[in-house]
C-alpha positions, 0 to 999 in steps of 0.5 A: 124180154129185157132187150125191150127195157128203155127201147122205142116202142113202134108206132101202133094204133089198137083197139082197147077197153077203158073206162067201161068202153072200148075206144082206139089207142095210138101210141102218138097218143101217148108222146112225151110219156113213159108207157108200161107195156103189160104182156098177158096170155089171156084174160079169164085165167087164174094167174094174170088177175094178181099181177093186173090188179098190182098195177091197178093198186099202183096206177095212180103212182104211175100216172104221177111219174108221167108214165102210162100203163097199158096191159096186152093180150090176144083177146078182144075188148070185148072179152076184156069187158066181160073180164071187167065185169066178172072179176072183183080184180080186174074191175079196179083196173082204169088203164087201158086194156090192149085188144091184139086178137091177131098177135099183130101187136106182138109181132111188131114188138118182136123186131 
């Protein structure tokens, strides 16, 4: 995954759950920022919230140097926010929550 480190990302729009709602995302949203991508398998298992929540701890110094930080995952916004709301972890995140339900985002990643 390194060979992704400092490249451009592709131009992509997506939906995603922040701030208790669910919205669309573009990456032109986001120009002039560096964006921390966060690949996740799935919400609700046991591993990904110690490492979500350690960007939550820290989203305010991110948000300091300029730099945006987006997690990813193949479930809905809707199951983000069933995570959020069931999960004392989860719920301290405030940057947006990728929704890519058919690995399209992934995919464009990949080439």
């Amino acid at each position: 995954m390194s060979h992704f480190v400092g490249k451009q990302a592709p131009e992509f729009t997506a939906e995603v759950f922040a701030n208790n709602k669910t919205s669309k995302l573009s990456l032109k949203s986001l120009r002039g920022k560096w964006v921390v991508l966060a690949f996740y398998p799935a919400d609700f298992t046991f591993i990904c919230p110690t490492e979500l929540g350690e960007l939550a701890d820290f989203y305010d110094e991110f948000r300091k140097l300029n730099t945006e930080v987006l997690s990813v995952s193949t479930d809905t916004a809707f199951v983000h926010k069933a995570w959020h709301d069931n999960s004392q972890t989860i719920k301290k995140i405030k940057y947006p929550m990728l929704a890519d339900p058919t690995r399209q985002f992934a995919l464009l990643m990949a080439r």
